[in-house]
C-alpha positions in Angstrom: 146.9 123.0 164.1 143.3 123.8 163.3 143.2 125.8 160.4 145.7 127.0 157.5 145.2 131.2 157.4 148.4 132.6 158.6 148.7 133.8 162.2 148.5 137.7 163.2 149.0 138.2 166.6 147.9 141.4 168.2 149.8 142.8 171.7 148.0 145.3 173.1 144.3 144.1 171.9 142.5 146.5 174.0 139.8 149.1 172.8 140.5 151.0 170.2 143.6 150.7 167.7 144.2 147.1 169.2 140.6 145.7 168.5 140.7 147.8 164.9 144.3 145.7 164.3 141.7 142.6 164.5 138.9 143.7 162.8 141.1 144.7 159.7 143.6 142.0 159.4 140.9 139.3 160.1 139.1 141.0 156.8 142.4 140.7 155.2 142.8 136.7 155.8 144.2 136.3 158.8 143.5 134.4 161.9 143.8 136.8 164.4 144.4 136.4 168.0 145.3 139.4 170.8 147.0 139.4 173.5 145.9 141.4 176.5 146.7 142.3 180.5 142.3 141.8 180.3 140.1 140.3 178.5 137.8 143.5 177.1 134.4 143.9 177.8 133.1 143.4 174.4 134.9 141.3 171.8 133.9 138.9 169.9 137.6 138.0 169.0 140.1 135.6 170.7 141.8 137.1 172.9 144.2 135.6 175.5 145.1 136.8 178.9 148.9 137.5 179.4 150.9 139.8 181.5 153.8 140.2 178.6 155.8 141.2 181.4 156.4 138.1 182.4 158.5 136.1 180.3 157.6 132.3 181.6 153.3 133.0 181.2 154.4 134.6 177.8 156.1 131.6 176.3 153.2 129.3 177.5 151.0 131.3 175.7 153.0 131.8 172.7 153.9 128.0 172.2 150.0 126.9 172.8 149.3 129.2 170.3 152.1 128.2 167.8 151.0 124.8 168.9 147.5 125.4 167.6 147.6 127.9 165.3 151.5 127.6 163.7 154.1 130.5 163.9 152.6 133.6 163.5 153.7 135.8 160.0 152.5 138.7 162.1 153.1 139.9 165.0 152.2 143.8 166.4 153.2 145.1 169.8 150.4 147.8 170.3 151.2 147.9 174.4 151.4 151.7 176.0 150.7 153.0 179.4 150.6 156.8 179.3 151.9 158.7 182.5 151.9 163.0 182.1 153.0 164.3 185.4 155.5 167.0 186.6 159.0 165.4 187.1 158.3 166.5 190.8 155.0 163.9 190.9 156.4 161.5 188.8 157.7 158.7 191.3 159.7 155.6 190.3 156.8 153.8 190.1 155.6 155.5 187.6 158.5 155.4 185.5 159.2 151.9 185.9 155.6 151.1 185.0 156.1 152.8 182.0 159.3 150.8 180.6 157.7 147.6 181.7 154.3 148.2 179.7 156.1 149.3 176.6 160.2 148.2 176.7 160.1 144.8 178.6 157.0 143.8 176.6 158.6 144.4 173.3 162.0 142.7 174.4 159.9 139.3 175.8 157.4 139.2 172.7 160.2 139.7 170.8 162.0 136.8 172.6 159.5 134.4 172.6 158.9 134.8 168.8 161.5 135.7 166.6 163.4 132.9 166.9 160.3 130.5 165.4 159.8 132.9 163.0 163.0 133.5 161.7 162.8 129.0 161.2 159.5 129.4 159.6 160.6 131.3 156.8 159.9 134.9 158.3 157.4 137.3 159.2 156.8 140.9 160.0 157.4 142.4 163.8 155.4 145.8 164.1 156.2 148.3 166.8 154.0 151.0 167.4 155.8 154.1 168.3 154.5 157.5 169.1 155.7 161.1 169.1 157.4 160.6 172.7 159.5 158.1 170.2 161.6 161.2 169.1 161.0 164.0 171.1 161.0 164.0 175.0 158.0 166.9 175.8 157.7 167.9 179.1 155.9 166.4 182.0 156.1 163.1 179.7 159.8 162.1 181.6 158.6 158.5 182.0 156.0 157.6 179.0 159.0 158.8 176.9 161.9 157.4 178.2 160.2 154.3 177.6 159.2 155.0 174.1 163.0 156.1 173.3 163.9 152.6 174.7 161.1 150.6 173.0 162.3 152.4 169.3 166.0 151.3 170.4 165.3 148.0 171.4 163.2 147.7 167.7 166.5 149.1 166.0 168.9 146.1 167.3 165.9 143.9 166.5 166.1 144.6 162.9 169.7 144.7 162.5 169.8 141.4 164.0 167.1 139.6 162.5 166.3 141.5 159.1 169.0 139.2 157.5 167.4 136.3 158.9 164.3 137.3 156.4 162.4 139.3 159.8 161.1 142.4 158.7 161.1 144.7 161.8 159.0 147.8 161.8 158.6 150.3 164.0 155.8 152.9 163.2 155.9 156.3 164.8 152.0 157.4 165.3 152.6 161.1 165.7 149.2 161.7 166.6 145.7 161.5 168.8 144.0 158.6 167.6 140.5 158.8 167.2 138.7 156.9 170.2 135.9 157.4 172.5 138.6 157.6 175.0 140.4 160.2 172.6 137.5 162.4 172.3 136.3 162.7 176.3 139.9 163.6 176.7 141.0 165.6 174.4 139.4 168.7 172.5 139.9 168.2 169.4 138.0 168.2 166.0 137.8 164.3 165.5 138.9 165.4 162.0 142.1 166.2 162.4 142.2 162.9 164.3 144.1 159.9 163.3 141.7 156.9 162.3 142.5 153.3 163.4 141.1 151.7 160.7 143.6 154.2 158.1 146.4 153.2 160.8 145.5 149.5 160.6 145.4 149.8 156.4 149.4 151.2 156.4 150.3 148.4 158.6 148.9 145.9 156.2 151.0 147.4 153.6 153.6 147.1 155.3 153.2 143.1 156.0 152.6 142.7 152.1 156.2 144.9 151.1 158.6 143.1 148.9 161.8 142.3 150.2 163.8 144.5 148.0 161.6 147.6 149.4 161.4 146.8 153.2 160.7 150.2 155.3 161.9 150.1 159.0 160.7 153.4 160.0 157.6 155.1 159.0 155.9 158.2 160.8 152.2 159.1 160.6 150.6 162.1 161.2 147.3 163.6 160.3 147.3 166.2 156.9 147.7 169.0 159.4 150.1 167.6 162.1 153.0 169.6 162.9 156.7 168.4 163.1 
């Protein structure tokens, strides 16, 4: 191991919230490292190449990283892939795509990590969630049958590991979040948008919650959201 800050690993460390979950727990005394299906055009962080699908490149990654970092005391699964079609042009692929970018991630991050966490003393998982989490809108049959799944799969994750001193989080971002992706897509006053770096500040918070307070759910919306 090359250094002593503790490890704050990143799923999902593409543009956006993912390189924001750097920036901000880097400036909060953490080595960070993402992992990533591509390495981003622009980063000046180190991120690592993984499909998280696959559970035999994940561990290899995982244990280098342990190997040369130490067991992480954070790890965030940020992964999404968004499909919004009619049920009618919605094929299998699709939906399969879907539970594989968000579900099968989670389950073999989850799997490769909890484990050496749980002997390392502990840690916190984080789980981002999104409205689809709750509420199955229409044309969103795949994206939210795999968020449904993904806030499941988080719930037997804390029931099973909380005891083991594994705080297990699952944070529902009911809301656009403000990217130059968000903006070209979406009409929106960037206002009423939510901010990555405000996102990234609650799930600091929630690393640095005493044991006696732990929260497993949170939802976050913007000061106007509906729900």
């Amino acid at each position: 191991m090359t250094q002593s800050l503790p490890l704050a690993i990143i799923a999902g460390a593409g543009s956006g919230l993912g390189h924001t979950l750097l920036s901000r727990f880097e400036k909060n005394g953490y080595k960070v490292v993402g992992l990533n299906r591509s390495l981003p055009l622009k980063t000046d962080f180190d991120i690592r190449v993984v499909d998280l699908t696959d559970e035999q490149a994940t561990k290899g990654v995982i244990e280098a990283l342990i190997k040369e970092h130490g067991v992480p005391k954070v790890v965030i699964h940020n992964t999404a892939q968004l499909v919004i079609k009619p049920l009618a042009e919605t094929t299998s692929g699709d939906f399969e795509a879907c539970w594989r970018s968000m579900a099968l991630s989670a389950f073999v991050l989850a799997k490769s990590l909890m484990q050496p966490m749980v002997d390392n003393g502990g840690g916190t998982f984080i789980v981002s969630g999104a409205t689809a989490s709750l509420r199955g809108s229409a044309k969103f049959s795949a994206f939210s049958s795999a968020k449904f799944a993904l806030r499941g799969l988080t719930q037997s994750l804390a029931r099973e590991f909380q005891p083991q001193g594994m705080h297990v989080v699952h944070s529902i971002l009911d809301g656009i979040i403000d990217t130059d992706n968000s903006r070209s897509l979406h009409s929106l006053d960037p206002n009423k948008m939510m901010k990555p770096e405000d996102i990234a500040d609650v799930y600091i918070g929630l690393c640095q919650q005493p044991k006696s307070t732990w929260t497993h759910e949170c939802d976050l919306r913007p000061f106007d959201g509906s729900f």
